[in-house]
RODO-2510 file (C-alpha; in nm, 4 decimals, decimal comma):
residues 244
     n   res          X          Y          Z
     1     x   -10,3401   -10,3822    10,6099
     2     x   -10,3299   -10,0264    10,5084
     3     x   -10,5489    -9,9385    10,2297
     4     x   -10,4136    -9,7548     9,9376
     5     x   -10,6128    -9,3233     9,8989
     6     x   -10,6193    -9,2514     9,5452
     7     x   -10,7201    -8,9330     9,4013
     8     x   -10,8495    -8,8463     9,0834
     9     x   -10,6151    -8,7929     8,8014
    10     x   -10,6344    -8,4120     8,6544
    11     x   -10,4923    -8,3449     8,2808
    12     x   -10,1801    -8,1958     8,2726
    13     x   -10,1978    -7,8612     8,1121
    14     x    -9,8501    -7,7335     7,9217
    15     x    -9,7433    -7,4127     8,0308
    16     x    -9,7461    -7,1167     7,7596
    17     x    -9,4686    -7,0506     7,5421
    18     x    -9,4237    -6,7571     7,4251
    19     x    -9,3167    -6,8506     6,9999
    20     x    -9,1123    -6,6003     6,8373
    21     x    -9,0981    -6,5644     6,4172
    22     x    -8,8203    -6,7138     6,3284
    23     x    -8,6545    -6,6202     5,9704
    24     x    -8,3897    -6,7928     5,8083
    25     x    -8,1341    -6,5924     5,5914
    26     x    -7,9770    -6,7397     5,3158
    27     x    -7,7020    -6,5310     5,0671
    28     x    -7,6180    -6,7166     4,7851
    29     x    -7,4251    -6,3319     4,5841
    30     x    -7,3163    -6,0711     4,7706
    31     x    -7,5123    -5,7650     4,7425
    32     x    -7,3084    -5,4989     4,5064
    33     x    -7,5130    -5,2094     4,6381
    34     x    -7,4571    -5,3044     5,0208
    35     x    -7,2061    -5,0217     5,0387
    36     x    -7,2759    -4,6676     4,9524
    37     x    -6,9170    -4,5516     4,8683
    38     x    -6,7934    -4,8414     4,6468
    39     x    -6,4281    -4,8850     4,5959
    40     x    -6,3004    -4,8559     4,2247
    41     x    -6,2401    -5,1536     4,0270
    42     x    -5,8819    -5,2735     3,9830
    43     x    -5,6810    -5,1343     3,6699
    44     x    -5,7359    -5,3897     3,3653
    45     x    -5,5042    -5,3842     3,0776
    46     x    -5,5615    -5,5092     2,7213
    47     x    -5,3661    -5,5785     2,3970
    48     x    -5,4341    -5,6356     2,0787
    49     x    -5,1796    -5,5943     1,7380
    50     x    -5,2295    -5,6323     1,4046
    51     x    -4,9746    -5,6064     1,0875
    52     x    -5,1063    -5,4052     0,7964
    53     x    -4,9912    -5,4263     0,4394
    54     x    -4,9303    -5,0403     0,4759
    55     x    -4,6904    -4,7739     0,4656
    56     x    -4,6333    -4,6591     0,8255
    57     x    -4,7572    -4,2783     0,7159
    58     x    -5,1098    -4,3320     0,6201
    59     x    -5,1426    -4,5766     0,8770
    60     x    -5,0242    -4,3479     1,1423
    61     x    -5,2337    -4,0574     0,9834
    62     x    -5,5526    -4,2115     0,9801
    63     x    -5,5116    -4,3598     1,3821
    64     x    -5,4414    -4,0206     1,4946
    65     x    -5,7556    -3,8636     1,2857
    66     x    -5,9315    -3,8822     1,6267
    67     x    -6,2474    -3,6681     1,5051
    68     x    -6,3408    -3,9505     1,2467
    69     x    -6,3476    -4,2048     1,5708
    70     x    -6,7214    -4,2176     1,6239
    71     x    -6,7684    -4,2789     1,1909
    72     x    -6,5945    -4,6254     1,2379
    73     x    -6,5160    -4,7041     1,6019
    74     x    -6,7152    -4,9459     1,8051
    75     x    -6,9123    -4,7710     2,1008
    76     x    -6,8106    -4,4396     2,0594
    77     x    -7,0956    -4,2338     1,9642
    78     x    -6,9011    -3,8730     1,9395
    79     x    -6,5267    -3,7378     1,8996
    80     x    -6,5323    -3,4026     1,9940
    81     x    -6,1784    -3,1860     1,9965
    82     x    -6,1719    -2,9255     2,2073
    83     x    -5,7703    -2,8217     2,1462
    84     x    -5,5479    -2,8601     1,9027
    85     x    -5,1483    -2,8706     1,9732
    86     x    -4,9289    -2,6216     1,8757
    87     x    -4,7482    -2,7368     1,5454
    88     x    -4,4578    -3,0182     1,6133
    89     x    -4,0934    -2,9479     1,5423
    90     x    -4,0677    -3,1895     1,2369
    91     x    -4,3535    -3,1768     1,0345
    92     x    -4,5117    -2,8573     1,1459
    93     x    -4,8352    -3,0329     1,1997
    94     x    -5,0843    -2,9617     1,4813
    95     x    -5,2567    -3,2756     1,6376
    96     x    -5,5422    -3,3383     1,8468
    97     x    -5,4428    -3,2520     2,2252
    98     x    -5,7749    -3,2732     2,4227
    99     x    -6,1423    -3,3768     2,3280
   100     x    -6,4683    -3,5249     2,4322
   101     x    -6,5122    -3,8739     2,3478
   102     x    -6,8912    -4,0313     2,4275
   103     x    -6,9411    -4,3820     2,4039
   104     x    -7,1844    -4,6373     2,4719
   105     x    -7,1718    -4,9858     2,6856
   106     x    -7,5460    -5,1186     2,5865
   107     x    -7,7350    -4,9157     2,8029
   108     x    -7,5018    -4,7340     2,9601
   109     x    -7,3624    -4,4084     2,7677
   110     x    -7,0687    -4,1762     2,9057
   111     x    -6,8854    -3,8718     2,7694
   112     x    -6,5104    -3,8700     2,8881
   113     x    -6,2813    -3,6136     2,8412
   114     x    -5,9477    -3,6920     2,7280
   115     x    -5,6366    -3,5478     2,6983
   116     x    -5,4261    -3,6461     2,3636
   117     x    -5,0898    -3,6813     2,2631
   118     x    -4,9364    -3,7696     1,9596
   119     x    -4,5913    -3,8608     1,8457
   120     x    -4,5664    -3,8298     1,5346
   121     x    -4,5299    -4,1253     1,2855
   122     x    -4,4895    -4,3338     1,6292
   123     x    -4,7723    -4,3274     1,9263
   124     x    -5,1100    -4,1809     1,9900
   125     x    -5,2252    -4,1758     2,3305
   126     x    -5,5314    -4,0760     2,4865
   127     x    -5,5312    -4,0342     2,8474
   128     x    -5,8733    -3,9983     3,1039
   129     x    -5,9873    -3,9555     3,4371
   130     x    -5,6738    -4,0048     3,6905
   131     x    -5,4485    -4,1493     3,4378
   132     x    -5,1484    -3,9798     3,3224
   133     x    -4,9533    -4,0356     2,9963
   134     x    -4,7081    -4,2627     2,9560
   135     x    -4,4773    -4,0895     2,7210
   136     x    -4,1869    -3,9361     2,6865
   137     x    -4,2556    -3,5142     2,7803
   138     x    -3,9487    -3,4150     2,5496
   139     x    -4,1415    -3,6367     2,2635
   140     x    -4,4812    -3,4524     2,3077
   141     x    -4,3708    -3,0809     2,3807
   142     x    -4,5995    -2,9599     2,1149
   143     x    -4,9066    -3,0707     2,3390
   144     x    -4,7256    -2,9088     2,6792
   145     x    -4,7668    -2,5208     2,6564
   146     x    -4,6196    -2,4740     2,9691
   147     x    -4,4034    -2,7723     2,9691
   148     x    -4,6062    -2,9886     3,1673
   149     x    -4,8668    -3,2618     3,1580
   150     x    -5,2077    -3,1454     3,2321
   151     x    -5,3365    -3,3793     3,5253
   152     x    -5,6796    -3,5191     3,4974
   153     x    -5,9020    -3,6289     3,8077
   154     x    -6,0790    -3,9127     3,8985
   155     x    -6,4174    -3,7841     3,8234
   156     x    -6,3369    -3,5639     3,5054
   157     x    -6,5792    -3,6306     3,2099
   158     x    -6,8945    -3,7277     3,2348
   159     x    -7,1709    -3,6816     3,5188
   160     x    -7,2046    -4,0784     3,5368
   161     x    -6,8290    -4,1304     3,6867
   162     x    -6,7801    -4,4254     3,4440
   163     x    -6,4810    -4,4848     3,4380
   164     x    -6,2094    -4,3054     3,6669
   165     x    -5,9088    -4,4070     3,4811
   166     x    -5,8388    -4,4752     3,1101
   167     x    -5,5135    -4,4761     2,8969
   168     x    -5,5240    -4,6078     2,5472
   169     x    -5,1635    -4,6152     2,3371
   170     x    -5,1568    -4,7039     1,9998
   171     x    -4,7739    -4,7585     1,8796
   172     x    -4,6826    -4,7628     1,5307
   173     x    -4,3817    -4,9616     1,3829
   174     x    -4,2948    -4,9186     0,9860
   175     x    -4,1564    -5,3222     0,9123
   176     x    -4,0245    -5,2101     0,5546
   177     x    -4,2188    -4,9619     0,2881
   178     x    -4,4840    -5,1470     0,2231
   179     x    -4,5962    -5,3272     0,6545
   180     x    -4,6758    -5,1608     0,9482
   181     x    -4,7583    -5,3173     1,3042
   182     x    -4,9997    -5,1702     1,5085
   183     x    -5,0401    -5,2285     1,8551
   184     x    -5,2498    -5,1164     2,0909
   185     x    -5,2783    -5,1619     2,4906
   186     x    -5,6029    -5,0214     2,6861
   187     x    -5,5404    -4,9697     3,0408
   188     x    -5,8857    -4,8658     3,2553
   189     x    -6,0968    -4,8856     3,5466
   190     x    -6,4172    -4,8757     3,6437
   191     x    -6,5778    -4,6119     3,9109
   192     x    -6,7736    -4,9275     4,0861
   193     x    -6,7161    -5,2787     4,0894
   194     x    -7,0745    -5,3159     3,9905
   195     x    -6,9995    -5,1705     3,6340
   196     x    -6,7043    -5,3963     3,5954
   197     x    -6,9483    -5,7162     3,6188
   198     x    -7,1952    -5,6003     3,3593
   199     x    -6,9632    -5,4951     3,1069
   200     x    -6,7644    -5,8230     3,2127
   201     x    -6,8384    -6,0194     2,8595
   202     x    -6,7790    -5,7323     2,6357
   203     x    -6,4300    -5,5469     2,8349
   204     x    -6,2120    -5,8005     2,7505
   205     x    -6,2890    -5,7330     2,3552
   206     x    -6,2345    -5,4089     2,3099
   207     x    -5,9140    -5,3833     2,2336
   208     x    -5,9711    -5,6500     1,9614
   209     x    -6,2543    -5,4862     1,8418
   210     x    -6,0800    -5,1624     1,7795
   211     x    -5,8044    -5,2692     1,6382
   212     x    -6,0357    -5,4732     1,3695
   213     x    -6,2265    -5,1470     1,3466
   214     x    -5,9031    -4,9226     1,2546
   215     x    -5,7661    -5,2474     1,0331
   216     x    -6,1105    -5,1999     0,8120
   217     x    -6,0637    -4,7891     0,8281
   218     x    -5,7137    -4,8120     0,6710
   219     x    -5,8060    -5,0643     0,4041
   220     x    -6,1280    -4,8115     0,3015
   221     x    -5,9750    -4,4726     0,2952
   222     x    -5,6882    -4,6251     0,1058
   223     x    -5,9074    -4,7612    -0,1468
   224     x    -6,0774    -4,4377    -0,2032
   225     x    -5,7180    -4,2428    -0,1682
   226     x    -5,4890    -4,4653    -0,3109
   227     x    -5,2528    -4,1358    -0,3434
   228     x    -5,2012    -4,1279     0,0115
   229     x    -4,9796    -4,4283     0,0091
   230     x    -4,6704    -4,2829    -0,0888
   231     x    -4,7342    -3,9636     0,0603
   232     x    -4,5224    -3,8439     0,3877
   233     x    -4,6924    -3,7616     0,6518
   234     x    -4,6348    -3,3949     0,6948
   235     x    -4,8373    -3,4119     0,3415
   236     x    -5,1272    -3,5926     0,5250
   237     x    -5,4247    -3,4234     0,7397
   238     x    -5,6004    -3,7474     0,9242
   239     x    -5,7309    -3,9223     0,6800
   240     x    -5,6781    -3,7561     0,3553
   241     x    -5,4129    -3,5254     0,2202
   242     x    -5,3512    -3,1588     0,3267
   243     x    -5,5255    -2,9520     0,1683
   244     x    -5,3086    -2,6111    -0,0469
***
């Protein structure tokens, strides 16, 4: 019988592996900075009304009194005019017709310039960046020298680029001698997306806050000048009465 050759048993050494770093990505927000030309934000719109126990005239007045804005009105710091309109064809008045308008988002501060328009004893618009106005040209032809609407850009105002579109309209409706409704509907946008999300809790309330702000405005100055209740308002200069 054949006898069985063994050999002696050697341990079995593993062959080398080369072990590469491996790093696990995980993205629970998408990055806001991860492009370096942002798109603009979408357009948002707000409303907010309010009827006043008012005569239309002071009411009216004292809204379009846009260099009083930053005494009373939340987050704007300054109301600068720059032009004035030539007088209108009914009350021989001159209104505000561009200006500077700086106002303040927490930490963030921006000067806009904005183009104005009034009709009077009806709307007061101020118009920014891209945005043009919404009104009637025959109703404003006081503001349009040359018959025209001055067009804004996207970047006009401040160095910060904000905002690159704004439109407020405030629209004034006399409900008998003694009520007024105010409306008034916001229309913006932001330059970046990112500014959108960190203004996102206080946006949607600023309509609401400014028309509180103007409510509290008219019931002051007409407490101080009861006179300009019955007054007309080619008799009225913002928020007092002309003067000689």
């Amino acid at each position: 019988m054949a006898s069985l050759k063994t050999f002696p048993l050697r341990p079995l050494t593993p062959r080398p592996t080369l072990l590469r770093p491996h790093t696990q990505r995980r993205t629970f927000l998408p990055n806001p900075f991860a492009s370096s030309s942002p798109s603009p934000s979408t357009p948002q719109i707000l409303k907010a009304s309010r009827t006043l126990p008012y005569p239309s005239a002071p009411v009216y007045s004292i809204i379009a009194d846009v260099p009083s804005y930053a005494s009373f009105l939340p987050y704007c710091q300054r109301s600068d005019i720059t032009k004035w309109s030539a007088p209108d064809a009914t009350y021989n008045r001159r209104w505000p017709s561009e200006g500077i308008l700086t106002s303040g988002f927490g930490a963030i501060t921006e000067s806009f310039a904005s183009r104005v328009y009034c009709v009077p004893g009806r709307y007061v618009e101020s118009v920014g960046g891209a945005a043009e106005t919404s009104l009637n040209r025959a109703d404003i032809a006081h503001h349009l020298g040359d018959g025209t609407a001055r067009r804004g850009t996207a970047d006009e105002g401040g160095s910060a680029g904000l905002l690159t579109h704004l439109r407020s309209t405030w629209t004034v409706d006399a409900l008998g001698a003694e009520q007024t409704r105010v409306s008034l509907v916001v229309e913006f946008a932001f330059a970046n997306p990112v500014y959108a999300a960190l203004s996102g809790g206080v946006a949607p309330k600023v309509a609401e806050f400014m028309v509180k702000a103007f409510e509290q405005r008219v019931e002051e100055v007409l407490r101080k000048s009861p006179e300009m209740r019955a007054a007309k308002l080619g008799d009225l200069d913002g928020s007092g009465m002309k003067k000689g």
